[in-house]
N, C-alpha and C positions, 0 to 999 in steps of 0.2 A: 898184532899179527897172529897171535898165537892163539888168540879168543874165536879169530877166525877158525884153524883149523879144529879148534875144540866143536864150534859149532858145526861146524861141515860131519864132525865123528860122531853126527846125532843121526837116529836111523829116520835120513829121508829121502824121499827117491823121487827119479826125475824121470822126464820123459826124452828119449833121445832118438831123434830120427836122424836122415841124412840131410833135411833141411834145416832142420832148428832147434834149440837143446831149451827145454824149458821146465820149470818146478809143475811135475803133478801130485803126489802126494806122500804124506809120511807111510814109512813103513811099519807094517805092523805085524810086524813077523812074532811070532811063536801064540798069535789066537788060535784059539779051538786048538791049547791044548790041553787043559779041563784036568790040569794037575791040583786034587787035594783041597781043603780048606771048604767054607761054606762058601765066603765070597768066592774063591775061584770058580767056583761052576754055575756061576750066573754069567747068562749075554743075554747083548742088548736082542741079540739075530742072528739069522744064520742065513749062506746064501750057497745052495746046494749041499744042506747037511751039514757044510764046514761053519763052526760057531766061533762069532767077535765077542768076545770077554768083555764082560763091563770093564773089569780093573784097568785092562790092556786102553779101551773102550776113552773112560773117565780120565784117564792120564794125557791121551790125546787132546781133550776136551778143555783138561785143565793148563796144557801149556799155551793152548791158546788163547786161553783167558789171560795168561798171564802175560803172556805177549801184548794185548790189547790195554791190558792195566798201564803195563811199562811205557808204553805210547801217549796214556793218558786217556784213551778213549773207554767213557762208559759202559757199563753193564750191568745192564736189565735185561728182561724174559727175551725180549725181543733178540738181543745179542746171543743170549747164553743159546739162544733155538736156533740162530745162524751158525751158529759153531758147532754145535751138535747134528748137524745138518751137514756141513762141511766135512765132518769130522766121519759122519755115518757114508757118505758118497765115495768119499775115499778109500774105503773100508771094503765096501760093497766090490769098487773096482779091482783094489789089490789082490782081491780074493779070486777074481773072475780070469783077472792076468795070469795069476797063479797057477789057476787050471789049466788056460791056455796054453801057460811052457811047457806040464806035465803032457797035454795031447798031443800037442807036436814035437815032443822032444830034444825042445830048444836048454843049451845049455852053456855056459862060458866058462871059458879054462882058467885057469891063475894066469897063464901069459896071456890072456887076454888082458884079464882085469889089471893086471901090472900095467900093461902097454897103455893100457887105458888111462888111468892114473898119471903114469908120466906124461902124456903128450895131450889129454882133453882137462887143463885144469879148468874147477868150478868157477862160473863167473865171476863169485864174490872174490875167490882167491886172485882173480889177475887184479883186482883193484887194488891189493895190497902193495904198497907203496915198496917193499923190499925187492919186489918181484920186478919193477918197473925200472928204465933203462929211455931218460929223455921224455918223459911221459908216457910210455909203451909198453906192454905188458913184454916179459923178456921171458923166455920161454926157458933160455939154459939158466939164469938165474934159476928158475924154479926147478929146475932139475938137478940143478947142486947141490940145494934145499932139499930136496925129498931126498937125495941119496946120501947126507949128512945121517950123524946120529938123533938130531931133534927132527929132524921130518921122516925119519924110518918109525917112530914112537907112531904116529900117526896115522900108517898107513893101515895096521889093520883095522880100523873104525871107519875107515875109506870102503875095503875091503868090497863089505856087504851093499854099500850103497851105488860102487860102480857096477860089479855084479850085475845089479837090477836094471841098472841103465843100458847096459848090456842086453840081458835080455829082454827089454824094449825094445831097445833097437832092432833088433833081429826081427822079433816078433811085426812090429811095427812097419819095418822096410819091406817084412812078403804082404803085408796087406795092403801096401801101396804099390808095390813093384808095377805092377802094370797100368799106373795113371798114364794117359797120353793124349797129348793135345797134336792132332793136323794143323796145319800152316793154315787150311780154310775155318778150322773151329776160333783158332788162332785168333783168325780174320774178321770172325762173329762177331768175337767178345767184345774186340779193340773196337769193334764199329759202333757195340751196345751201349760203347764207357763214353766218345766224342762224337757220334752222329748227332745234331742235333735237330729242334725242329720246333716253330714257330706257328702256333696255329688261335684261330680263334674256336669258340665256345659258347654255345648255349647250353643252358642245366636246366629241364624243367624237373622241378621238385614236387613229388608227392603229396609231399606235407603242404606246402606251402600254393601249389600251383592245380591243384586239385581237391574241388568239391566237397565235403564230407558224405554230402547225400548220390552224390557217384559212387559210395566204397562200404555201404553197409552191409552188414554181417549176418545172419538166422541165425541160431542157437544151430539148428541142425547141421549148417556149412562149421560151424567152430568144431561141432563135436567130431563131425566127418573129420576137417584139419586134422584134429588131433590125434584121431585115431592112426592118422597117414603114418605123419611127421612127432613121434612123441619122442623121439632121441631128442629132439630140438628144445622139450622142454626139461633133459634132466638138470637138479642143481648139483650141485654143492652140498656137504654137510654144514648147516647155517646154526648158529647161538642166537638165544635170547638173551636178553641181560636186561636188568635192572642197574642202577647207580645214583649214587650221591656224587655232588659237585661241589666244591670247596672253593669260591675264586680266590686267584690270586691278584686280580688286579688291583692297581692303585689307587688309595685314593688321596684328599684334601691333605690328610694329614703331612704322607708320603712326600706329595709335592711340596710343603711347607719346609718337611725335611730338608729337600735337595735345594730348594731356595738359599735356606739359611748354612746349607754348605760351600755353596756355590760364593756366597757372600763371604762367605769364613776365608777361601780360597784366592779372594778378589783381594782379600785386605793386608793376608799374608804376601802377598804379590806386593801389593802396593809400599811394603813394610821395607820390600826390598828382599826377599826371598827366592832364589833363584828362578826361574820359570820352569826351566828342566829339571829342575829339586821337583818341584810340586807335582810337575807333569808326572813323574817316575811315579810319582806315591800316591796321586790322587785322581788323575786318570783312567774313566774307566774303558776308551779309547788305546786297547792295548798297541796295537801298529804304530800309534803316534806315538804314545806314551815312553817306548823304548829307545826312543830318539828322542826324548824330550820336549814329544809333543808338535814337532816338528811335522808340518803338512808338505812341506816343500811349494810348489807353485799346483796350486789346483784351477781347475775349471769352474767358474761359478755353479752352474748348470752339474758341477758334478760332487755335489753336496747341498745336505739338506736344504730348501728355499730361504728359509730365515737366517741359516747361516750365513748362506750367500751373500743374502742382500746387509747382513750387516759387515761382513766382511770387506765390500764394495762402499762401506759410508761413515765404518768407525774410522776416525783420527790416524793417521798411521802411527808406527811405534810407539802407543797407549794399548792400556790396557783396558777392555771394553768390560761394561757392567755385563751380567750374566746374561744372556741370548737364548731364549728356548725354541728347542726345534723336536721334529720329532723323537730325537733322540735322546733329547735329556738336555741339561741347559749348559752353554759352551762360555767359556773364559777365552777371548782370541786376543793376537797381537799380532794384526799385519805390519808386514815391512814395506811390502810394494806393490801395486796393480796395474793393471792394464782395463781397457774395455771389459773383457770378461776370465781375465786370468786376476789370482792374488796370490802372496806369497806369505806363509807368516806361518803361527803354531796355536795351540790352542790344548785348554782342559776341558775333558767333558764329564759332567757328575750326571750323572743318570738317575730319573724319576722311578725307586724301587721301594720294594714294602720295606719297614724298618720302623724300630722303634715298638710303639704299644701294639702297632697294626700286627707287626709280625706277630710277636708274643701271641695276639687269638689267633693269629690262622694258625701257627703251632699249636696251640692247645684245639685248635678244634681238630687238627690231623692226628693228637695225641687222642683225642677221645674219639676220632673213628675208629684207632688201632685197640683201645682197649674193647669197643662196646661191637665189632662187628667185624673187624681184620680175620682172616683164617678162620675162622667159624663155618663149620657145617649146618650148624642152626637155621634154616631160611626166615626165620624171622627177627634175623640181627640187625639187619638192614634197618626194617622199619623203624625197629627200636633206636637205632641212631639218628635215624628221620627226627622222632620226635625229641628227643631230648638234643639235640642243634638246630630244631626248626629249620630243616633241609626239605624240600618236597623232592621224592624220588620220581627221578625220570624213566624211559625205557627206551632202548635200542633195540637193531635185528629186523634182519636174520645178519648176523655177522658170517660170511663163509669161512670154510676154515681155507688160514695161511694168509687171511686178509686184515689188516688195521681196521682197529675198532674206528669209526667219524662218529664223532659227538655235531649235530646239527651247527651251536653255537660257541664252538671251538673247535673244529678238526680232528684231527687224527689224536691218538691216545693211545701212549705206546704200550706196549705190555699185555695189555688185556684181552687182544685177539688170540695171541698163543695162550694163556694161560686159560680163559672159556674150553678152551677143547682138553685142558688138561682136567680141567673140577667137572664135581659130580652136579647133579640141578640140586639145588639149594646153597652150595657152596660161596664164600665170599673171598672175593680177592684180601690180596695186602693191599695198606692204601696205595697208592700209585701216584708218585709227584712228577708234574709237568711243569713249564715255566708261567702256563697260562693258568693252573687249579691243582687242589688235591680231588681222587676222585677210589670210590668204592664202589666197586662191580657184586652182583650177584646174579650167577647162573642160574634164568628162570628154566628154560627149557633147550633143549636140541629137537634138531629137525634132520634127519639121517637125508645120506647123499640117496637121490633117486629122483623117477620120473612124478608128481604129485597126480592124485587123480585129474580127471575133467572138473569135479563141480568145485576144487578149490581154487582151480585158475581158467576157470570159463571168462574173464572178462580179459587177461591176460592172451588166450587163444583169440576171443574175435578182437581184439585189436592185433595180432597178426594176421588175419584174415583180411580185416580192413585196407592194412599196408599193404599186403598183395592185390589187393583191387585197385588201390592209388596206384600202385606202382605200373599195373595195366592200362590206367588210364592216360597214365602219365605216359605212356609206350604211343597210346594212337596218336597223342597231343603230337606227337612227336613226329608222326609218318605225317598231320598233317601239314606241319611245317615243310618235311622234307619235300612231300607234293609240291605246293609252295615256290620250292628251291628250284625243283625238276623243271618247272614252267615258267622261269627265269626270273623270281625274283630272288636276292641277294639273301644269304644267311641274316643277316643285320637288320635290317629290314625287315623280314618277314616275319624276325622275331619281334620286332617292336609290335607289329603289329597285333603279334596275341599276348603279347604284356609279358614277355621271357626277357631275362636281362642276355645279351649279347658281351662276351670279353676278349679282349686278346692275352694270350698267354705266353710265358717262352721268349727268347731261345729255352730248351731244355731238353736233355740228353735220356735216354732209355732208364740210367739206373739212378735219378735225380728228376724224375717226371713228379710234377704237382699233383698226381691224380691218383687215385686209390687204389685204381683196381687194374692188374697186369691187362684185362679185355680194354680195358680204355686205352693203356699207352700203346698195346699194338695196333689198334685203329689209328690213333694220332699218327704213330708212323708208317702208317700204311700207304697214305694217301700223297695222289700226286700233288705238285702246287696250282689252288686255286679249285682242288675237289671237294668236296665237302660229302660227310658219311651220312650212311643213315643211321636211324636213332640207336645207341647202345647204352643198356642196362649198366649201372654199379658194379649190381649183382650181390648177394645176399653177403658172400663171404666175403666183401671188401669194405662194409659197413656202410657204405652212401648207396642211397635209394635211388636217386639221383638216374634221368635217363640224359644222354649225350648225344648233341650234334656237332663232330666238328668241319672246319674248315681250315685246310691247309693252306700256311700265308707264306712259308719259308723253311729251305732246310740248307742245315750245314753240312756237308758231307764229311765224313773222317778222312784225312791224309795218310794215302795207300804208301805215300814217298817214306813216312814218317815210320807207318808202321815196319815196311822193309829195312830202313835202315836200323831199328829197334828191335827185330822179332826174336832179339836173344834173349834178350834182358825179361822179355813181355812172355817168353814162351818160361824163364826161369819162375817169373812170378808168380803164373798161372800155374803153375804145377804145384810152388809148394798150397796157394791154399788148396789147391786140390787134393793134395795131401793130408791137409789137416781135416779136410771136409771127410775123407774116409777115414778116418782114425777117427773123428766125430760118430760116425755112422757106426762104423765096427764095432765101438765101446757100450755104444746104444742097444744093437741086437744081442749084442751077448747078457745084457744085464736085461733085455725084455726075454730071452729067451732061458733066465736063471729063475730058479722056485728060491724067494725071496722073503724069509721071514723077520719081520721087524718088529720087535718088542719093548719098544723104547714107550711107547706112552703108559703099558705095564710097570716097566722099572721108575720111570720117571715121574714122582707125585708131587702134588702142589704141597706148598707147607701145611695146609690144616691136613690134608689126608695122613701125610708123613706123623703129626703131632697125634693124629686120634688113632694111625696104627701103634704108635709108641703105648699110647694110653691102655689098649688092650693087649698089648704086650704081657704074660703073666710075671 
């Protein structure tokens, strides 16, 4: 209990309105104030002149690596940049709120914060088991506690962090005070969430449903586009990269290994070895393995196929020879089955590098790290090409804040953040995945912006072209709807120009299958047995797609239901309402702050760090 309130006496601050009390971020009280020393007068930033202190900055940084360590969970670039990230928004904001109380004046008393204390304990604190009364958090328990001499120790560490919660609140409740929902808006919402409705569908598709020689392009119509519409093409700032690939897959040997483990495991068993001994220790099946292997009754169908089927044909209570499935080869002993249930446990040794195999793929990760790791060199790279006999590949444009994709592996952590951190020539650390070891170097950057016309002229008339399909795709559509007007059936008419016809639905306003807000309001526009005319996607909903529908059925929402509910639904609506302006509020104030951020300054990759060292006098 007592770790609890230690923890609680750590400066972090919450957010507290009159609907919800929830963790926003640590406090970071006494930045920017630029007392003395050389480190002391570095920040990462500043947001309206007032400066976040590395040191202040770094400490935050570092308890929540620590945190994430203590959980067990890894960390790489990718993490350490989410944290830093986290670490810097929070930062930004406390600083913003800050101002905010100075402008308005907002301030809390000590009988505030006292009362406060006593009567809003922190969530974590009502779990504590001392405080509870029949499974219930007991309110006067805890206030007999806090007014004892071990919970008086504690209160000033409280102090500063109900304070803040405090003037949240405050702050927080005038920026909301005036949400209000009418009994008719009320009435909107509740109709948006259960009216339902039932319609059929035709899609004629652009791509698919129109001509190519209908939607060609001139040089001159692209360049005109472009001229128009050139926001439309700015990017990204994008990396190039070079790299080596190191696989880690398995091979003949690997599998020989887990065979003849498998077998080692088989014979130990049959020796008379306990089954849950082996499981605990040789298992690499951890969920089983802790129960000793224990499946309990599975689904055939809900485990690997070859498990299955041998699970469904080994001997009961034997011990089956090794079974390979995709996950490595299994040791089972059913008890009992059905048609497609079984009961029993099982070892499973999994198909991993090991042995001589690992030994080179370690030495060959050893000798990227010596011949090309952190090196500013741009010709480290090659250099390790040749002496591992690696042929260097090439990626990009990688955008920045995006995962690097290797074409014949996926994603690859680390490498996306750490490109925007190196200079062009620079080379990553090597980088281990479970699929490769892998060595990056930063060939080139390509700055955020609009690219001229003649670098993405064929990029422009193939949007040019889609706006032509898409026009085509619009008449294709009115001719249908003629069609419809002159009484033939939606169904029908479309078979007959080769458009697939579907029924869709029941489905509700805020659960609609369809992309784009213009289409679900058509869908529910219509009476039963109407059918629309043709309507667009539309560019910003990402399908090209034009729409016919036809209305087959609607469920109306219950007025009975909503009246007898309108408290509960009026209380609901209000808090996210609430939270949507406190969303909003937080927003404007940090777009309307002068926002210095010097973190890619302060933050260098290792080889920069190692060659400023080096020039160091």
């Amino acid at each position: 209990m007592m770790q609890v309130f230690r923890n609680a006496a750590k400066p972090v601050i919450y957010v507290l309105t009159v609907s919800f009390f929830v963790w926003l971020v640590w406090d970071l009280s006494g930045l920017g104030s630029g007392n003395g020393g050389i480190f002391r007068s570095q920040t990462v930033g500043k947001v309206n002149g007032r400066s976040i202190e590395i040191r202040a900055f770094d400490q935050r940084v570092q308890n929540l690596m620590t945190e994430q360590q203590q959980r067990g969970t890894p960390l790489g670039l990718d993490q350490i940049q989410e944290i830093r990230n986290r670490v810097w928004d929070e930062a930004v904001r406390e600083l913003l709120l800050s101002a905010e109380y100075r402008r308005l004046g907002l301030s809390a008393t000590t009988d505030e914060v006292a009362e406060a204390i006593r009567n809003i304990p922190l969530p974590e604190v009502q779990q504590v088991a001392t405080f509870q009364t029949n499974g219930k958090f007991d309110l006067q328990k805890y206030q007999r506690w806090l007014a004892s001499a071990e919970g008086q120790q504690y209160v000033p560490g409280l102090e500063a962090q109900y304070r803040e919660q405090l003037l949240q609140a405050k702050l927080f409740r005038s920026v909301a005070s005036d949400v209000f929902f009418s009994d008719a808006t009320l009435w909107e919402r509740y109709r948006d969430e259960r009216e339902q409705v039932k319609v059929g569908l035709v899609r004629i598709d652009p791509v698919a449903n129109v001509n190519d020689q209908a939607a060609s392009a001139t040089a001159q119509e692209a360049e005109q586009y472009y001229n128009q519409h050139k926001d439309e093409f700015k990017r990204p700032a994008g990396a190039f990269l070079s790299y080596l690939r190191v696989s880690r897959a398995t091979n003949a040997s690997d599998t020989a290994a887990a065979v003849a483990r498998a077998k080692s495991v088989r014979d130990d068993l049959a020796k008379g070895t306990a089954f849950a001994e082996l499981a605990r220790r040789e298992s690499a099946d951890s969920a089983s393995a802790s129960k000793g292997g224990e499946l309990g009754e599975m689904a055939k169908a809900a485990v690997p196929a070859e498990l299955g089927n041998a699970a469904m044909s080994v001997p009961l209570k034997t011990i089956s020879e090794p079974v390979l499935s995709s996950l490595g080869y299994h040791i089972i002993q059913v008890d009992s089955r059905t048609a497609d249930k079984f009961k029993g446990r099982h070892i499973l040794i999994p198909i991993e590098v090991t042995g001589a195999h690992r030994d080179q793929l370690d030495a060959m990760a050893d000798s990227l790290e010596s011949l090309a790791a952190d090196k500013l060199d741009p010709t480290a790279l090659d250099t390790a090409a040749r002496a591992l006999k690696l042929t260097p590949k090439s990626v990009g444009p990688v955008a920045k804040g995006a995962k690097v994709f290797i074409p014949e592996a996926g994603q690859v952590p680390d490498a996306g953040v750490w490109a925007f951190q190196a200079k062009v020539g620079e080379h990553s650390q090597v980088i281990e995945s479970p699929a490769a070891y892998y060595m990056f170097r930063l060939d080139s950057l390509r700055a955020e912006g609009i690219p001229p016309f003649a670098a993405i002229k064929d990029e422009v008339s193939a949007v040019v072209k889609a706006g032509k399909k898409g026009q085509e795709a619009l008449r294709l559509g009115e001719s249908l709807a003629k069609q419809v007007a002159a009484g033939t059936p939606l169904a029908q008419g479309a078979k007959t120009l080769g458009f697939e016809y579907r029924e869709v639905g029941p489905f509700a306003r805020l659960s609609a299958p369809l992309g784009s807000p213009a289409l679900i309001g058509v869908a529910f526009s219509l009476k039963k047995g109407e059918v629309s005319r043709p309507v667009s996607g539309g560019k910003d909903s990402g399908d090209p797609g034009v729409y016919l529908f036809e209305a087959l059925d609607r469920v109306t929402a219950d007025s009975a239901d909503f009246a007898k509910n309108i408290g509960a639904i009026r209380q609901q609506a209000l808090q996210a309402a609430k939270r949507s302006r406190l969303q909003e509020y937080l927003a404007g104030l940090k777009d309307a702050a002068t926002i210095v951020d010097r973190r890619s300054d302060v933050y260098k990759t290792a080889a920069q760090t190692t060659a400023g060292q080096q020039q160091t006098p």
